[in-house]
C-alpha positions in Angstrom: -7.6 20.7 23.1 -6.4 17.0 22.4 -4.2 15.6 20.3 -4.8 14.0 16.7 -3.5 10.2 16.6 -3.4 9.1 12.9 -2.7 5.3 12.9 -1.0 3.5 10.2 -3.2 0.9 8.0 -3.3 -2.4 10.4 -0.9 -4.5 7.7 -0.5 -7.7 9.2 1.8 -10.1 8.1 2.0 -13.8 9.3 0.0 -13.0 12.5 2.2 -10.3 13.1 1.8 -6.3 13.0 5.4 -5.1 12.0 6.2 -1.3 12.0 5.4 0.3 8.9 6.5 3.8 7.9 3.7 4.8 6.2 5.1 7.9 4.3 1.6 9.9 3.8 0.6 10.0 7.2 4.0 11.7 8.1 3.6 14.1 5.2 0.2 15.4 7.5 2.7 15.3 10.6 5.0 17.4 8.7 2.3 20.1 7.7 0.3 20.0 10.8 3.7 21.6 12.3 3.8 24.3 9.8 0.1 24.8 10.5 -0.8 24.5 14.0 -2.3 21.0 16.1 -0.4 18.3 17.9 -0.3 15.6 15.6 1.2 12.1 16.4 1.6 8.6 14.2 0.8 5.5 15.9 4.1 3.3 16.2 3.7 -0.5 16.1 7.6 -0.8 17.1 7.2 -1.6 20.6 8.9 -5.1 21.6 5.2 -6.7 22.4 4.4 -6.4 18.9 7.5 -7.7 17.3 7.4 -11.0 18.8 3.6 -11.5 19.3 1.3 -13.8 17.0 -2.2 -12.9 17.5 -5.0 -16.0 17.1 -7.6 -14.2 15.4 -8.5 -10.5 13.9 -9.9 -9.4 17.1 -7.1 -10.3 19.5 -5.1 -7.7 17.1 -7.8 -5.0 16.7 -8.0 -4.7 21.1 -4.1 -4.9 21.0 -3.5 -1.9 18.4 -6.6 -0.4 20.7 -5.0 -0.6 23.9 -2.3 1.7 22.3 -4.5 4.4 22.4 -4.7 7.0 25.3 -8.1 8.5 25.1 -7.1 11.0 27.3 -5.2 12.6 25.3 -6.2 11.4 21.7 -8.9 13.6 20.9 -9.6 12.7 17.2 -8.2 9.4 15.5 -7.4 9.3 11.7 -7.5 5.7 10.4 -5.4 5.0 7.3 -6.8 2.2 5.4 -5.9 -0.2 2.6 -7.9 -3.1 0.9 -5.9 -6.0 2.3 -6.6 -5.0 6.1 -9.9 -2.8 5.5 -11.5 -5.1 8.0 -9.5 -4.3 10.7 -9.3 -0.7 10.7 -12.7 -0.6 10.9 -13.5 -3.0 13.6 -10.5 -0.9 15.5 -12.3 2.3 15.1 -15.4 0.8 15.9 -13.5 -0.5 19.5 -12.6 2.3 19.9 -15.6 4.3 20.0 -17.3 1.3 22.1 -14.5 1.8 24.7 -14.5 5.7 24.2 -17.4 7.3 22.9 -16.2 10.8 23.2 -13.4 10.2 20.7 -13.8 11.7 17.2 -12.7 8.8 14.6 -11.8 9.8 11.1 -10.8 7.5 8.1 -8.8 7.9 5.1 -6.6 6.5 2.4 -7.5 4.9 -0.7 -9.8 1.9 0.8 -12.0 4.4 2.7 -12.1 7.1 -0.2 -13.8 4.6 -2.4 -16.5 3.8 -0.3 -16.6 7.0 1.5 -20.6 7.6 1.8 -21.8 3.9 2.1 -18.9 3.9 5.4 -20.4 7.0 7.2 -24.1 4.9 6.3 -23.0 1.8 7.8 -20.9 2.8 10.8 -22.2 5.5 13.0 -18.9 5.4 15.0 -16.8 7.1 12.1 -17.2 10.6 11.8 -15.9 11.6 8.0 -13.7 10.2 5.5 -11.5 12.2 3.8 -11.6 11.4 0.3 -8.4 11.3 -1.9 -5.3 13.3 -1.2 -5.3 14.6 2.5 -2.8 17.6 2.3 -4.6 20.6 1.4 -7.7 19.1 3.1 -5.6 18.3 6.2 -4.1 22.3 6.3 -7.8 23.4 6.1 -9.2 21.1 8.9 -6.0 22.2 11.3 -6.9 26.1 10.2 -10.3 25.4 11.7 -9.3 24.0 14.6 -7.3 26.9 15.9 -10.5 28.8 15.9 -12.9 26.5 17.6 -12.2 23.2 19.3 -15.4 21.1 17.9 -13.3 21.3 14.2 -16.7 21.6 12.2 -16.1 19.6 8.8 -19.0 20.3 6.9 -18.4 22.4 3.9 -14.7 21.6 3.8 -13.9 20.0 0.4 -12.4 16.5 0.4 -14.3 15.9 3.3 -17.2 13.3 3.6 -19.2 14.1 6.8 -22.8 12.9 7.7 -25.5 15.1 7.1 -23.7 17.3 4.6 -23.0 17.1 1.2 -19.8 16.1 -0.5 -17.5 19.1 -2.2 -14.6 17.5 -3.8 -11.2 18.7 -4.0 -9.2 19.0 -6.8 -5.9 17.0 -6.8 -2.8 18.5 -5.9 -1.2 19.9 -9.4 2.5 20.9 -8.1 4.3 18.0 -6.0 6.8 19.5 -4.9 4.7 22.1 -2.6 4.4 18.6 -0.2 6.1 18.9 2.9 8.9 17.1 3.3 8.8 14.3 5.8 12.1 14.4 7.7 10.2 17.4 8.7 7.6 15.4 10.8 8.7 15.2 14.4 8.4 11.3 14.6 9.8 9.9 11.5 13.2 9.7 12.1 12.5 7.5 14.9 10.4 5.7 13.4 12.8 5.1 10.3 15.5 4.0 13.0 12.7 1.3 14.6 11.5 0.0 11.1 15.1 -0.4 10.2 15.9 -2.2 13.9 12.9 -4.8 13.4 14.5 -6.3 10.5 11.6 -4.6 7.7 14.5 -3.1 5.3 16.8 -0.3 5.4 15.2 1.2 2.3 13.2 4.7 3.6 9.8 5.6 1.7 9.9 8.2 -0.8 7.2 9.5 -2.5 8.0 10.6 -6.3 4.8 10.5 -8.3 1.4 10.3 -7.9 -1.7 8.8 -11.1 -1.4 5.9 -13.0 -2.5 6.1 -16.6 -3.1 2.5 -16.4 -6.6 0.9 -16.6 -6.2 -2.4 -15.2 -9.7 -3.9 -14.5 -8.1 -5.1 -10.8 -6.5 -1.9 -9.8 -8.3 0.9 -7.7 -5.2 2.7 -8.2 -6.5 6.0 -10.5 -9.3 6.0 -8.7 -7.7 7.2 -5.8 -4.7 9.4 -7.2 -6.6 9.9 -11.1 -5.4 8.7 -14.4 -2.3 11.7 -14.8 0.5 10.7 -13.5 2.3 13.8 -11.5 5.9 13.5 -10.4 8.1 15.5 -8.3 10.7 17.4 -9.8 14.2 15.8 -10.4 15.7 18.4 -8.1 12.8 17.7 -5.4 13.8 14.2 -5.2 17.4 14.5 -4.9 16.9 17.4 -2.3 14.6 15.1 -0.2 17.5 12.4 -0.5 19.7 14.8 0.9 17.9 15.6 3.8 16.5 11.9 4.6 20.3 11.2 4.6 20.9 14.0 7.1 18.0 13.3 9.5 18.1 9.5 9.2 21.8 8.3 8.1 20.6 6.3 4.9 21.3 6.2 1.7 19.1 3.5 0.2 15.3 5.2 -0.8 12.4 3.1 -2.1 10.4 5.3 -4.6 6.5 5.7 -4.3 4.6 5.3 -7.8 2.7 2.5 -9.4 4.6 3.4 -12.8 8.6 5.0 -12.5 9.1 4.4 -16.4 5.6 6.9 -17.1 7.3 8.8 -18.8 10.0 6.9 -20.1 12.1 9.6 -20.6 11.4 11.6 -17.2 12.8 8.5 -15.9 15.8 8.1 -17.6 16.6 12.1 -17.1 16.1 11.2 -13.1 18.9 8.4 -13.5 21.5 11.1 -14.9 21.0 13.8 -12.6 20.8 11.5 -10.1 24.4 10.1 -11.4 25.8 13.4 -11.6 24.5 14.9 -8.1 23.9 12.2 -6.0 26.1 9.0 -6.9 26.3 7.9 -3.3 22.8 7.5 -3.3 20.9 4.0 -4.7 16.9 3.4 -5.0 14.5 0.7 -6.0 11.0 2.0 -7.7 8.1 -0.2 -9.2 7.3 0.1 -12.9 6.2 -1.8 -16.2 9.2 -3.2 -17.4 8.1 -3.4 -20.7 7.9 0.4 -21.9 12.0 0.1 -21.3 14.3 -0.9 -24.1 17.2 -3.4 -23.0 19.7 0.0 -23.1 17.8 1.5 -20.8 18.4 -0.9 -17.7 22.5 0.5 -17.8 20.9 4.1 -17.5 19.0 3.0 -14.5 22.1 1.2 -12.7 24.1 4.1 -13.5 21.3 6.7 -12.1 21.5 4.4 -9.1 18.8 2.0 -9.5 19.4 -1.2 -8.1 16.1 -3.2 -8.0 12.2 -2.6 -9.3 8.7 -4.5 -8.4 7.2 -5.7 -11.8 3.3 -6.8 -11.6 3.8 -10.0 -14.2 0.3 -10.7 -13.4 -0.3 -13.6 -15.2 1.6 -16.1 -17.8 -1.0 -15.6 -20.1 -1.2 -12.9 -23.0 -4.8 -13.2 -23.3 -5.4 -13.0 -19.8 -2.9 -9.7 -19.6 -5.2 -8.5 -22.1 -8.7 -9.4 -20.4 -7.5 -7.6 -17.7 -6.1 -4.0 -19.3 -2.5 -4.3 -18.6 -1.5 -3.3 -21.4 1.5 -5.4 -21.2 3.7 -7.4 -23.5 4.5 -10.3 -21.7 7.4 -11.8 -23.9 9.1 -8.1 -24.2 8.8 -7.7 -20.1 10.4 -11.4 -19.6 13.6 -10.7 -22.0 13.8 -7.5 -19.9 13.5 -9.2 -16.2 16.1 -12.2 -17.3 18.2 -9.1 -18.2 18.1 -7.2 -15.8 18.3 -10.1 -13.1 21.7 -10.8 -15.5 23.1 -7.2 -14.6 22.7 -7.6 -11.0 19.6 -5.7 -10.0 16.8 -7.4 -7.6 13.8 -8.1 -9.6 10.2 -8.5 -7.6 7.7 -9.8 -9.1 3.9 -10.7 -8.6 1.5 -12.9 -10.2 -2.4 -13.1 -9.6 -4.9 -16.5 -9.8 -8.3 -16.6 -10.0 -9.7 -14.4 -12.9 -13.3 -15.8 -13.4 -12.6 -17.4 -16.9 -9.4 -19.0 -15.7 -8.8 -22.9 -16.3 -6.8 -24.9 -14.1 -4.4 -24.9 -17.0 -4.2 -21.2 -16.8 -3.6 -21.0 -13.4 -0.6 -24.1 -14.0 0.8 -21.7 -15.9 1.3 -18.9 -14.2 2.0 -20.8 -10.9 5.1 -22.2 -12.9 6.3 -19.0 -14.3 6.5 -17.7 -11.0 8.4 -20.9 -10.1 10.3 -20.0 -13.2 11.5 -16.7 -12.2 12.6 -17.7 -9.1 14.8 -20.6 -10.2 16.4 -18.0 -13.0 17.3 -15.5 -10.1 14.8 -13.1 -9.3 15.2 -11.6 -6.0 11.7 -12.6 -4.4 8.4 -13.6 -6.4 4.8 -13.6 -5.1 1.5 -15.2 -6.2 -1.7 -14.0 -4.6 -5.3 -14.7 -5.4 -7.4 -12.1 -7.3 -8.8 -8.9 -5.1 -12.0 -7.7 -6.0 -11.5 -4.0 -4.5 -14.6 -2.1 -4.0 -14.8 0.3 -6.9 -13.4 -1.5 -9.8 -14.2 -3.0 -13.1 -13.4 -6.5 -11.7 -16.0 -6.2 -8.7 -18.7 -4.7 -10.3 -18.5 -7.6 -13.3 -17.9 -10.4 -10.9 -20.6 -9.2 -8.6 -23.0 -12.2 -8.8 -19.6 -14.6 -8.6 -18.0 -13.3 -4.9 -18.2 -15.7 -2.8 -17.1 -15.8 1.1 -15.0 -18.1 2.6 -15.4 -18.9 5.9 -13.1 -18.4 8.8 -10.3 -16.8 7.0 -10.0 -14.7 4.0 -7.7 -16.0 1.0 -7.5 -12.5 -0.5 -5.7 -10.6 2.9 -3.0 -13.6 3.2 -2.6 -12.6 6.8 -3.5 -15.5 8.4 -5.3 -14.0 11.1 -8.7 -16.3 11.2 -11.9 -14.0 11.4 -13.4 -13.2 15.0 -17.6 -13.4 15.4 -17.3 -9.5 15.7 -15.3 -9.2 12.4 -17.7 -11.8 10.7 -21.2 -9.7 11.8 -19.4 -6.9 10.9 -18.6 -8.1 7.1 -22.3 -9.8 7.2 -23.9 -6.1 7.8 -22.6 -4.5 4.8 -20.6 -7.5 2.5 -20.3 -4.8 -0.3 -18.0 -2.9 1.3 -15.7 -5.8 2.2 -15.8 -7.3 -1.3 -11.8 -7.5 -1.0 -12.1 -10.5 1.4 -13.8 -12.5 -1.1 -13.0 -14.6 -3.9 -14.2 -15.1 -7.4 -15.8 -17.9 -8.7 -13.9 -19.3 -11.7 -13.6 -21.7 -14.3 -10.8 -23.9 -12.1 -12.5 -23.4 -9.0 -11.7 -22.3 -5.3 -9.6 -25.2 -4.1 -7.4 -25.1 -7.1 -7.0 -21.3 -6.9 -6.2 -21.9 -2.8 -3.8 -25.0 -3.4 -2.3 -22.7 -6.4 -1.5 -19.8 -3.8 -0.2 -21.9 -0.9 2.5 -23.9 -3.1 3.2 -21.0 -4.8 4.4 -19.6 -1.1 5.8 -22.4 -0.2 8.0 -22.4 -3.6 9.3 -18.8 -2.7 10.0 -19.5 0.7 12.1 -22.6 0.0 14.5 -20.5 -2.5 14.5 -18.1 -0.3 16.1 -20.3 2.7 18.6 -22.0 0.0 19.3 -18.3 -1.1 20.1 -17.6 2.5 22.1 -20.7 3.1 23.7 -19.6 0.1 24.8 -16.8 1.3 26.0 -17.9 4.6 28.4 -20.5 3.2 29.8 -17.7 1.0 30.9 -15.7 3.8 
């Protein structure tokens, strides 16, 4: 019986395909030891990929192909995500081409959405499965012992052709996840991510949901509106053992919202300053549903920086769009927690159909803004129209396609003819490559994102230089 290969989701960045420890995928490593199969991760740390700049998507897809020893892959998981949707596919489709023996399977939260319409449009993928993996994962591997074709109908969480779909409920209790220092591969894959230069902060997932209802977001619809968390004691344990297995001491928490609850959060940041004060972490969370007091908790608890999705300069686009945010409240709180030493992220978005070139003015020079009053890094990205969400199906006579390259991925990898049939066969499903029509228009929204870049990367080489002459 072969192998299962589950390969990360194809993330490129500049032309390039850095490592990536994609925590989930070592979670299913983890249990598939526990519960029978040989199960590997695909590793994009080899020294061909750190230095190489492919030309165009397909040049990539044969690359991460080539990786892939058919003799002993059996099955092939792809993990996917909106941004580089398109070339996961077009690699599993390679795939099959070159190997048509080889079982393909897709997951993550890009395929989950458009599970059925996938297994329509590509007869090279076998099943999706659809939202969490885990308890779907131990039931697939329990088959497998007993017969080597691994039928999938019936199983719930599974979408296969010819058989209909049985969801699965989501997983209640966190803390029965494996832990992932447990998988055979991620330690060395934690020491290659932190020898290419992608951050010495490990992946560690504390929560699960999002109660958020952001028009944009495809978030809840992957992981559901109740936000779940691991234990207080779960966390610290899995510090401890990252630590043991791995050396660090610096995690980056998984969850779209750290401060949902308020007060779980602020609990977390005392035990972790009375069990673990060696240990410091970064998280992602509306800063906004934080009072000013709260930020001394979190650098006592060991916080030291946090992602904020600013989203826009404007209160009435904020509220379009189901933030939910208070935009003056989360600004006081960035400037003051930038003034306390921790390393603020943030993001801003462009393009919302009834944005003016005003609009967009704005928020480009907030996020200018930021920067100059010392947030650690700063992003500005056009708007995404994921398959699934209130934003697509509302803008769904306004997506348009730009040709050649797509101004929503900001990977810079130019399309291929393959890629471009591909997306031509089935647009809906690759909706996340297009861009919205809108009140200031395409250029304006493309200009916007490029100086915006530009701006961060300039403060970012004067930060540097900054930094050098110090020393």
């Amino acid at each position: 019986m072969g192998s299962i290969l589950l390969v990360p989701p194809l993330n490129v960045d500049q032309r390039r395909l850095p490592p990536t420890l994609t925590y989930g995928l070592y979670s299913l490593q983890a249990l598939a030891k526990d519960w029978g199969g040989d199960v590997e991760v695909l590793s994009f740390a080899r020294p061909d990929f750190r230095a190489r700049a492919f030309a165009c998507s397909e040049e990539m897809v044969e690359a991460v192909v080539d990786l892939v020893d058919t003799d002993r892959h059996e099955i092939v998981g792809f993990s996917t995500m909106c941004g580089s949707f398109h070339h996961s596919i077009a690699a599993a489709c390679s795939l099959v081409r070159r190997s048509p023996k080889t079982r393909v399977w897709l997951g993550g939260p890009h395929a989950s959405i458009a599970s059925r319409p996938l297994l329509e449009a590509f007869s090279e993928i076998e099943a999706v499965f659809v939202g969490e993996s885990e308890a779907t994962f131990r039931e697939v591997l329990s088959r497998r012992e007993e017969t080597a074709d691994t039928p999938l109908a019936g199983i719930a969480g599974v979408c296969a052709r010819n058989s209909p779909f049985v969801p699965r409920d989501l997983i209640a209790d966190l803390d029965t996840l494996p832990y992932v220092d447990e998988a055979p591969g991620f330690a060395d894959a934690a020491a290659e991510s932190r020898g290419t230069g992608v951050g010495h902060a490990l992946p560690l997932e504390a929560e699960r949901g999002c109660p958020g209802r952001c028009s944009f977001c495809s978030t809840s619809s992957f992981w559901g509106r109740r936000v779940r968390k691991k234990t207080h004691s779960r966390v610290i344990t899995e510090m401890h053992r990252l630590r043991a297995s791995t050396g660090t001491t610096s995690f980056a928490l998984i969850g779209d919202n750290a401060a949902s609850p308020r007060a779980h959060l602020l609990a977390l940041c005392a035990a972790m300053h009375e069990q673990a004060p060696d240990y410091q972490w970064i998280c992602q969370l509306k800063v906004d549903q934080l009072e000013e007091s709260d930020l001394e908790v979190l650098w006592q608890g060991g916080c030291r920086g946090f992602f904020v999705g600013v989203e826009s300069a404007s209160q009435d686009t904020l509220d379009r769009i189901h933030k939910g945010a208070d935009l003056t409240k989360e600004l006081r709180l960035i400037d003051a927690a930038v003034e306390l030493g921790f390393r603020v992220i943030t993001s801003f978005i462009v393009g919302f159909p009834w944005e003016t070139k005003g609009d967009i003015e704005r928020t480009l020079s907030l996020h200018a803004d930021l920067l100059r009053r010392g947030v650690f890094y700063s992003m500005l990205s056009a708007v995404c129209p994921l398959p699934g969400t209130e934003l697509a199906r509302s803008t769904r006579g306004r997506l348009r396609k730009r040709a050649g390259i797509s101004l929503t991925s900001s990977d810079g990898l130019p399309y291929g003819p393959e890629t471009i049939k591909m997306m031509e066969r089935c647009p809906e499903l690759f909706s996340q490559l297009d861009y919205v029509e809108n009140e200031a228009g395409w250029a304006e929204v493309a200009a916007t994102t490029q100086a915006a870049s530009m701006f961060a990367e300039r403060h970012e080489r004067a930060r540097h230089k900054a930094r050098q002459h110090a020393e």
